[in-house]
C-alpha positions as CSV (number, residue, x, y, z in Angstrom):
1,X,-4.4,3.1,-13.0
2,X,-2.4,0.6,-11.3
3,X,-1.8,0.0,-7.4
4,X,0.5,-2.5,-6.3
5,X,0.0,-3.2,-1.9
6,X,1.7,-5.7,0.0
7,X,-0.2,-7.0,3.5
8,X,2.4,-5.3,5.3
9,X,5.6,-3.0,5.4
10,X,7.6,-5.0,7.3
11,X,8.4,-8.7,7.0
12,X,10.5,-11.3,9.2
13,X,12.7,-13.7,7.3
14,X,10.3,-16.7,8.0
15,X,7.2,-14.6,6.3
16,X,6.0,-14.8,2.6
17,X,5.3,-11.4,1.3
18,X,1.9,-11.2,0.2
19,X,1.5,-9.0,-2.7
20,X,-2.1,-7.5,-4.4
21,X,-2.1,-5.2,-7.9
22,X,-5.1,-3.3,-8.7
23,X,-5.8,-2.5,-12.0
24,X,-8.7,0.6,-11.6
25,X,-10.5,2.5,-14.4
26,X,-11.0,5.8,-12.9
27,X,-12.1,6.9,-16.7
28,X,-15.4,7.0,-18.4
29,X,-14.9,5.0,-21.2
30,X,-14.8,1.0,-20.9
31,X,-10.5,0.2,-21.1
32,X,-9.2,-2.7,-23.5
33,X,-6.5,-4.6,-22.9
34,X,-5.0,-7.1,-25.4
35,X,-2.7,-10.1,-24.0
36,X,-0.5,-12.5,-26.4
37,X,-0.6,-15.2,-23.7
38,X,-2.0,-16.2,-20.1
39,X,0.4,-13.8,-18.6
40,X,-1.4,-10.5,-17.5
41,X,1.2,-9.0,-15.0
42,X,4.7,-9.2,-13.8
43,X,6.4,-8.1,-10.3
44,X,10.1,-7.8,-9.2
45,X,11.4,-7.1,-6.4
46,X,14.6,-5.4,-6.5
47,X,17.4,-3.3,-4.4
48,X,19.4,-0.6,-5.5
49,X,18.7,-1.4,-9.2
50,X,19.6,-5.1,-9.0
51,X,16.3,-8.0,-9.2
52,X,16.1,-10.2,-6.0
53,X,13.1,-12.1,-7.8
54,X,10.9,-12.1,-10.7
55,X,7.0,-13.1,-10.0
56,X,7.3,-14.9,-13.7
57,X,10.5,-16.8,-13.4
58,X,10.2,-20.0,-13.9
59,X,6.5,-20.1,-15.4
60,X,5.1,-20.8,-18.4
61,X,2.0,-19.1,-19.9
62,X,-0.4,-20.6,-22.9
63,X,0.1,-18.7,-26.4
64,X,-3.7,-17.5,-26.5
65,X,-4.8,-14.1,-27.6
66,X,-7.1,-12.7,-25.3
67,X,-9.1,-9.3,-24.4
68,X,-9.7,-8.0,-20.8
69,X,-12.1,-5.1,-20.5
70,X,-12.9,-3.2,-17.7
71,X,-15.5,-0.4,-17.8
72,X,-15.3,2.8,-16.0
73,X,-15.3,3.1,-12.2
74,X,-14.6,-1.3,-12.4
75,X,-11.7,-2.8,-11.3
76,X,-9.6,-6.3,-11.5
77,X,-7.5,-7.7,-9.1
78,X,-3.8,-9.4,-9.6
79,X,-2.4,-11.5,-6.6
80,X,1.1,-12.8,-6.3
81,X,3.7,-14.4,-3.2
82,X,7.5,-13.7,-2.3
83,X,9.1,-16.5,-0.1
84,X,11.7,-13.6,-0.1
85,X,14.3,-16.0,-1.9
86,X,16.0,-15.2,-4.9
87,X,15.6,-17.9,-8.4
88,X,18.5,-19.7,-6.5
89,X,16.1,-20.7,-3.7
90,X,18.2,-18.3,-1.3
91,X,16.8,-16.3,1.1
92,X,17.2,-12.4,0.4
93,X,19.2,-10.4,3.0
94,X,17.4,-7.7,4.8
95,X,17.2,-4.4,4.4
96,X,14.7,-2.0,1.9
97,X,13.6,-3.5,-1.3
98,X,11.3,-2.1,-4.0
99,X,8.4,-4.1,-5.4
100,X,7.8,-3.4,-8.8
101,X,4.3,-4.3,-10.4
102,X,2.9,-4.1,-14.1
103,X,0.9,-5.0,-16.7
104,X,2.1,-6.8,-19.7
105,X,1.8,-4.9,-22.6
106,X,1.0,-1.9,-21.5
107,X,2.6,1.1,-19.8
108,X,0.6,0.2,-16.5
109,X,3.1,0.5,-13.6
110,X,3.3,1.0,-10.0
111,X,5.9,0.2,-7.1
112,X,6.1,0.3,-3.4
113,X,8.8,-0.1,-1.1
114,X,8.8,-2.8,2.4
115,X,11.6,-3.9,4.8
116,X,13.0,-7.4,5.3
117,X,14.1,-7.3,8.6
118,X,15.9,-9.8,11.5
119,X,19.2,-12.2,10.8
120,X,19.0,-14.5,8.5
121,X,20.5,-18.4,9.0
């Protein structure tokens, strides 16, 4: 099961949204997960459909095959930071936008919603 939390539900333009994603087995058998590179998650952020930002814009990740396993009732942890600006380096206007979290390769997914709030400029 994935969780994605942010540090809070509301944000000022001047604060960077700080983002965690959980990754639980709640099962009793040991989960596998394969990767084709570094990359082992993704996040957006988006409003109304349309992506603000993309956690993995603008990155590059080794070609390496690698295995994560976690065993039942274990856990790993995902971190990743919004400046709320879009790939242009422009900040996002306010209102409601949805943070979308998963992991790559699999059908692990999970979203929350927080506010950008106050004037921008």
């Amino acid at each position: 099961m994935l969780i994605i939390r942010t540090d809070k539900t509301t944000y000022r333009p001047d604060e960077t949204v700080l983002m965690t994603l959980l990754l639980q087995n709640d099962g009793e058998e040991a989960r596998e997960y394969r990767f084709y590179t570094a990359q082992r998650f993704d996040v957006t952020a988006e409003r109304e459909g349309q992506k603000l930002w993309q956690w993995s814009h603008d990155r590059l990740f080794a070609q390496v095959l690698t295995t994560l396993v976690i065993l039942p009732g274990d856990s790993r942890v995902f971190k990743a930071e919004w400046k709320q600006t879009d790939p242009r380096g422009r900040k996002v206007h306010r209102g409601l936008v949805t943070l979308k979290g998963w992991i790559i390769g699999t059908g692990e997914r999970a979203e929350t919603q927080i506010e950008l709030t106050g004037r921008i400029g």
